[in-house]
N, C-alpha and C positions, 0 to 999 in steps of 0.2 A: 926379675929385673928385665929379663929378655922378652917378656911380654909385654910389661906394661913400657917397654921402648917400642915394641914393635904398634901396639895400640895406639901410642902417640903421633907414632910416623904416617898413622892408618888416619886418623884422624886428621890431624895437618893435609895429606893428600886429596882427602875429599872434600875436606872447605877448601884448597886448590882448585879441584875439579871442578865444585858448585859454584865459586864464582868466575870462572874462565868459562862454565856454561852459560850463565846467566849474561855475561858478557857477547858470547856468539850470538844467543837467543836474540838479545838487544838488538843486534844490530841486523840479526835476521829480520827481525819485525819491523825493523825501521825500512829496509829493503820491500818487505812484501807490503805494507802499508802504504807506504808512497806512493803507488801507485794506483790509491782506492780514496784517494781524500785526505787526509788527515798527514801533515809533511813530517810530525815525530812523535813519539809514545805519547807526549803529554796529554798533545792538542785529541793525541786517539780515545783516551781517556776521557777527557772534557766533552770529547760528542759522544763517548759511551755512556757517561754518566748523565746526557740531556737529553737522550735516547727513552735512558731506566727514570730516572727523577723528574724529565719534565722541566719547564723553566721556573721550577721553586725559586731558587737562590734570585731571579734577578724580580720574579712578581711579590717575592717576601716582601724584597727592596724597596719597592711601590706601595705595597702594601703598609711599610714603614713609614713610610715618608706621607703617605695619603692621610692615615691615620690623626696624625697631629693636628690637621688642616677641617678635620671635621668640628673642632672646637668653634674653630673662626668662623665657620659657614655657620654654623648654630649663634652665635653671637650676632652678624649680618642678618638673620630674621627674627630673630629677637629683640631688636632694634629697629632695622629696617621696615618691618614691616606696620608694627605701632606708628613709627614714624611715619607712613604714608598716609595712613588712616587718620592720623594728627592731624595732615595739612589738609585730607579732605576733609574735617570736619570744620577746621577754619575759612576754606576757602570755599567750598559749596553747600555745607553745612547740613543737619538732620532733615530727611523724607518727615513732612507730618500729615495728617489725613484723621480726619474728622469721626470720635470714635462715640460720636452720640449718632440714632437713628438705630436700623438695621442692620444684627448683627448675624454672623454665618459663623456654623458650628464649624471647626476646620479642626480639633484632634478633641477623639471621645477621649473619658476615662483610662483606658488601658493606655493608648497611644501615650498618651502625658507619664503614664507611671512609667511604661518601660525607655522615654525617653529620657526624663530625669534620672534612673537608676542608670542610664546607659553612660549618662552624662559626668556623674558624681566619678564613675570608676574611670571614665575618659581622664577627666581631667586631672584626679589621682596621677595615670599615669604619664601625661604629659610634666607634670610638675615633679615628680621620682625622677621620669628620666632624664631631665635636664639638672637636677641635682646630681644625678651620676653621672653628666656630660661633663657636668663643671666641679666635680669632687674634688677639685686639687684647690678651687677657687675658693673653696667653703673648707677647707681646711680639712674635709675627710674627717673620718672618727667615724662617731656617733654616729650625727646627722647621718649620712653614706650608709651605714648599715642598716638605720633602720628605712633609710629610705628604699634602699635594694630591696626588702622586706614588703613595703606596702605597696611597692611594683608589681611584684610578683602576686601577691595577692589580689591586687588590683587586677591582674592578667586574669586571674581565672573567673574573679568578679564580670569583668568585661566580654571573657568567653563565653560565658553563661548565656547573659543578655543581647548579645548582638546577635545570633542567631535570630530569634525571635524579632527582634525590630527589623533583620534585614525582610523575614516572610513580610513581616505587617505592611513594608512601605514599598517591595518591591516592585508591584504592579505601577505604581504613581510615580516613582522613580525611571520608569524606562525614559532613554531618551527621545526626542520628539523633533521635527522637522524645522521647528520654529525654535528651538536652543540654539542654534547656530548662529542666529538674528537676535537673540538676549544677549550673546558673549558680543555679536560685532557692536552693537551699543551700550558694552558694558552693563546692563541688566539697568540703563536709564540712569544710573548715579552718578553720573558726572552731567546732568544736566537736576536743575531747580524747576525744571517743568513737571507735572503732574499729566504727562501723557501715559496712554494703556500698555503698557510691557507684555511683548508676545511668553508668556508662561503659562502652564496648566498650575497643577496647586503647588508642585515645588519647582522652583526657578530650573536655570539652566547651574546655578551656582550651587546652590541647594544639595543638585542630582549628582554635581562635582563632588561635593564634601562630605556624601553618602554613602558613595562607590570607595573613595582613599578610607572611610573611617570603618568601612563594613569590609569589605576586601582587603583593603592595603592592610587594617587591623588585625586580619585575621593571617594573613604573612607576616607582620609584626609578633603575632602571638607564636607562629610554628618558628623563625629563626628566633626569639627571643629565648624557648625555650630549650631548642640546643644548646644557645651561650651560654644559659645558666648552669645546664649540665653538662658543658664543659664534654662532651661525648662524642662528637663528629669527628672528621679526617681534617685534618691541619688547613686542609686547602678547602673545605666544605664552611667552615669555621669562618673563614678570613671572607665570604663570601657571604657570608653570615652578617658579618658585620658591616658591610657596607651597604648591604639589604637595610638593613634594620634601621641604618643612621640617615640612608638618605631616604628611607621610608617616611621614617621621623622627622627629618626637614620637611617635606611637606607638608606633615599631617600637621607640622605645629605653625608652618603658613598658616591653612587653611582655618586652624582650631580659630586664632588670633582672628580672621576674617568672621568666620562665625560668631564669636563675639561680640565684633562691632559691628556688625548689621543687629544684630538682635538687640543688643542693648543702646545704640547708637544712632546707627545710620537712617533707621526707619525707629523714630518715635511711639513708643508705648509696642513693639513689636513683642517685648518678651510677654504682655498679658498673653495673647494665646496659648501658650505652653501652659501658664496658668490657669486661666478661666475657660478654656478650648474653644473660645469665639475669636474670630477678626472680624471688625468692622466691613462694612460692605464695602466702603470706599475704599479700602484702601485692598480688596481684593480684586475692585472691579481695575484698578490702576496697575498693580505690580502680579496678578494673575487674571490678565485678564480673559486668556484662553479659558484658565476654569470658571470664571465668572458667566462669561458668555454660556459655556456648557451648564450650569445650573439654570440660567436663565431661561434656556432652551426645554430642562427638565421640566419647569414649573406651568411652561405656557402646555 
């Protein structure tokens, strides 16, 4: 009995102790710190912790609030951009150019294969990923998984092939002294004249939507495939994602524009891809840099 009172009393005294210290401590550290920054424990803590952490908690927040806003940007070129291309075709309407006479070979055999196979898996994933943009608008399920599914697929499809088309076009693809002069008159389309457009055999637009679909593509494929595996650091992740999406605002700009020049803008343009001939006419007008340099070859 004399002990276990004496234990009690032992006890009692040092949670006494412990917190009449932890109370000196306090107000010792409030003393020594005040005069180094920080005016009490809290605020000491809160620049200790942004010190060790980093501004997680407030670019999380950004990160949050950003996030939702890539819906609407992706909607705004999905829209927008058809939309423009609408009123150009009502208001200046299709490039046409006379596809009898003299025809120039412009993509062999392989060129046409590895374009359309490059094509088929592009487009895959342009149409996957907007289905997993707008997953909540399609109700999710199914659809969503199996389209996460034929993305992924489509990625490695796509990885395969782009390499190779990037060797095959990269030399024709460099840019050139006279692109800057294609972009300042818009590559001739907003005018109905049938004047010579400074370009070699791929425009200035062309060499645009080569570089995003071969390069940007290929940054699309390395952060895509951390996301899917889910594997990186919290903050490699969230940068990940913003890579990816505003990657993909462009590239599905761009997709859209490539579309409507080939099937659209210039009349009968997708036969090449086709038959690998373009009419002479219409290479001596909208390239007419490479026309001239053939022309030069032949004399």
């Amino acid at each position: 009995m004399e002990w276990s009172m004496r234990g009690s009393l032992l006890g009692k005294g040092l949670l006494v102790f412990f917190l009449l210290s932890l109370g000196v401590h306090y107000v010792w550290a409030q003393d020594i710190l005040r005069g180094f920054g920080p005016e009490s424990f809290t605020d000491y803590f809160r620049q200790f912790s942004e010190i060790i952490v980093g501004d997680w908690s407030n670019s999380g927040r950004q990160f949050l609030a950003l996030v939702p806003k890539l819906k609407l940007y992706f909607l705004v070129v999905l829209v927008g951009v058809p939309g423009l291309f609408f009123l150009h075709y009502l208001i200046i309407g299709p490039k046409r150019f006379s596809h009898q006479g003299e025809k120039i070979l412009y993509y062999g055999p392989l060129a046409r294969l590895i374009h359309w196979v490059a094509a088929l898996f592009f487009t895959l994933l342009v149409v996957t990923g907007l289905t997993i943009i707008f997953a909540k608008t399609f109700g999710g399920g199914s659809l969503v998984r199996i389209s996460r599914k034929i993305h992924l697929l489509s990625a490695f499809g796509f990885g395969a092939v782009v390499v190779p088309m990037f060797l095959m076009w990269l030399r024709d693809m460099l840019p050139a002294p006279y692109d800057l002069k294609w972009f300042l008159m818009f590559g001739g389309y907003l005018s109905r004249k049938k004047q010579p457009i400074p370009a070699g055999k791929f425009n200035a637009g062309q060499k645009m939507w080569f570089w995003l679909a071969s390069v940007g593509g290929g940054v699309m494929l390395y952060t895509g495939f951390y996301l899917y595996l889910f594997e990186a650091p919290l903050k490699d992740l969230r940068l990940f994602v913003l890579i990816h999406n505003f990657l993909g605002l462009a590239i599905v700009a761009l997709f859209f524009t490539h579309l409507y020049m080939s099937l659209f803008a210039v009349k009968g343009a997708i036969q090449s891809m086709l038959s690998g001939y373009k009419s002479a006419e219409e290479v001596s007008v909208l390239h007419s840099k490479y026309y001239e340099k053939l022309k030069q070859g032949r004399s």
